[in-house]
C-alpha positions, -999 to 999 in steps of 0.1 A, spaced: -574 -625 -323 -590 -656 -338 -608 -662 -367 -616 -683 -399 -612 -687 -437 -631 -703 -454 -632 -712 -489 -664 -717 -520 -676 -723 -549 -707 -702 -559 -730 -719 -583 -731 -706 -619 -747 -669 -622 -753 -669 -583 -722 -650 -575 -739 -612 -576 -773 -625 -553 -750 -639 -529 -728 -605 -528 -763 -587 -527 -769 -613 -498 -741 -611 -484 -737 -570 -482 -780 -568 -467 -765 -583 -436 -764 -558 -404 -729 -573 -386 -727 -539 -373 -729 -546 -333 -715 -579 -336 -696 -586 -301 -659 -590 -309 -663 -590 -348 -631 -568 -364 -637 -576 -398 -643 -595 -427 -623 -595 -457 -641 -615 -494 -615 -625 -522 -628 -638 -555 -601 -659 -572 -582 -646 -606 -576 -682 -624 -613 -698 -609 -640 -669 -607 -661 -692 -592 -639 -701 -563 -640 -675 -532 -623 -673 -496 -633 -656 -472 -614 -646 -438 -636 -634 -408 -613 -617 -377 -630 -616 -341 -612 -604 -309 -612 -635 -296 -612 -673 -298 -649 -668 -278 -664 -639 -295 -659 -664 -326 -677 -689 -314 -703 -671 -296 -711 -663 -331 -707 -690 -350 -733 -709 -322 -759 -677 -325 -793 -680 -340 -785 -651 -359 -755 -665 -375 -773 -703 -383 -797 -680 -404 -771 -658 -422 -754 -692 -431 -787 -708 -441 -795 -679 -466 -763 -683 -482 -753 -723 -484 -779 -718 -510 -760 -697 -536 -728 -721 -531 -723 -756 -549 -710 -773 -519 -704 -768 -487 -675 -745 -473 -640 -757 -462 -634 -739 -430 -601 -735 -411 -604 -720 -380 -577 -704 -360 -557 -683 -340 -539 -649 -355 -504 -651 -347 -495 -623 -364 -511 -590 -379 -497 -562 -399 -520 -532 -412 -504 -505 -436 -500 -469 -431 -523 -447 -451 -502 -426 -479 -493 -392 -464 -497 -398 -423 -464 -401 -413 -449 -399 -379 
């Protein structure tokens, strides 16, 4: 798996437009996309990072080069103060937790 997080800062009162934005998007279909996973920061509410998983090192880029993607990003540079620190890379390791109550 491969993937990126990326870290903001949203611009004062723009952080529930951008969520809005952000949640109008249809990634359903999205070759190789796993998920996508949006924290907001305790001690900077401003501040986000966000981790996007694909299957693989060129489903990510496939994506990241797509004119549907350029446009996503386009829409939503607007809502952010500056522009995102990304850190691409690969997913050496993985873990997902067992819902409570489905056992062996």
């Amino acid at each position: 798996m491969y993937g990126t997080i990326a870290r903001f800062q949203v611009k004062p009162g723009k952080a529930s437009a951008l969520l809005e934005l952000s949640q109008s998007w249809d990634t359903e279909g999205t070759p190789g996309l796993v998920g996508e996973y949006v924290y907001q920061m305790d001690g900077e509410p401003d501040i986000y990072y966000m981790a996007v998983i694909f299957e693989s090192k060129e489903a990510y880029f496939a994506n990241a080069n797509s004119p549907q993607q350029d446009a996503r990003y386009r829409e939503m540079i607007a809502y952010m103060a500056a522009e995102p620190e990304w850190h691409d890379g690969e997913i050496v390791f993985a873990a997902n937790a067992q819902p409570a109550g489905h056992g062996l």
